[in-house]
N, C-alpha and C positions, 0 to 999 in steps of 0.2 A: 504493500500500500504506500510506502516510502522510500524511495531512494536516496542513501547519503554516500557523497563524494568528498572525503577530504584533501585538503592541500595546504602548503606553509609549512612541511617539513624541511630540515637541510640538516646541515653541519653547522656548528656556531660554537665559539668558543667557551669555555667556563667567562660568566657573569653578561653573557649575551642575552639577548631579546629574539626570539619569535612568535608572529602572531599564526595559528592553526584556525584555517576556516572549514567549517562543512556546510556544504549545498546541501539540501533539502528539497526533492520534488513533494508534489502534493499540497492541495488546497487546505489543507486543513492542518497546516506547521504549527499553528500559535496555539496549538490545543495540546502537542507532545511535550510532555517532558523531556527535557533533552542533556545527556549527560556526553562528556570524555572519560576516556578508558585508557587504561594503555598494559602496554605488557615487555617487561622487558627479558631481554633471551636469556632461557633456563627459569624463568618465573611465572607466578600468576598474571593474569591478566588482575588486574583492580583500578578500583575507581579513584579520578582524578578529583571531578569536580562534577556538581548537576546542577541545571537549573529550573523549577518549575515556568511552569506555562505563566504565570502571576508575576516570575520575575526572581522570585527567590534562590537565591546559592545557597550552594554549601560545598566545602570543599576538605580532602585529605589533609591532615595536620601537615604532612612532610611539601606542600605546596602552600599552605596558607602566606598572605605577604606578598608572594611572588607571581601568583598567576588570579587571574582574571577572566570567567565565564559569561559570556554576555548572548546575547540573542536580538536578533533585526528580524520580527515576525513578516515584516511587508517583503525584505529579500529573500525570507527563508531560509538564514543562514543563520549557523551555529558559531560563536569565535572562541579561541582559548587565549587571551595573551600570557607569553611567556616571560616572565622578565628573570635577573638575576639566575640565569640558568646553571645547574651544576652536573657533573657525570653521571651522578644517579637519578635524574631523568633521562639517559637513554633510552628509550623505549622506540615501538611503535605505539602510536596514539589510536583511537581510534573514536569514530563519533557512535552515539547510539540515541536514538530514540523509542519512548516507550508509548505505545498507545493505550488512553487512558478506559477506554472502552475495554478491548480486550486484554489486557496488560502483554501484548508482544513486543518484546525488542528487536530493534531494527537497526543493524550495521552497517561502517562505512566501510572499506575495503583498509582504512590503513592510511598513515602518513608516518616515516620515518623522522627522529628526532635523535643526532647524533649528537652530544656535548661534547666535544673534546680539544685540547690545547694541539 
């Protein structure tokens, strides 16, 4: 029912900035909750940050300060900004939406997020 495409991944140094966007098809974006995920190699996947339809975040202690979850319902897009970046946020990131109706999540394919000197 949704399709998510992320992008804004790269390479960026220790204490860099990236901002991570997800596209959103579907009429009906500003009714999903919409979170980042991410997963780094050899680990869980776990939650970054989410935000409800209303507006409200909430975010992992090991991010808090540093990252920023927002949403643009009119463009349909999901953002993360990343600021003061460290190693251990390398991951892949990943977007998800939850529809509030059926509670299904819906994945983006992935953005790569390298920290490294």
């Amino acid at each position: 029912q949704v399709h998510l495409v992320e992008s804004g991944g790269g390479l960026v140094e220790p204490g860099g900035s990236l901002r991570l966007s997800c596209a959103a098809s579907g009429r009906f974006f500003s009714f999903y909750a919409m979170a980042w995920y991410r997963q780094a190699s050899g680990k869980q996947r776990e939650l970054v940050a989410s935000i409800t339809s209303g507006g409200r975040t909430n975010y992992t202690d090991s991010v808090k300060d540093r990252f920023t979850i927002s949403r643009d319902n009119a463009k349909s897009t999901l953002y993360l900004q990343m600021n003061s970046l460290k190693p251990e946020d390398t991951a892949v990131y990943y977007c998800n939406a939850e529809n509030p109706y059926s509670g299904n999540n819906h994945w983006g394919q992935g953005t790569q997020v390298t920290v490294s000197s």
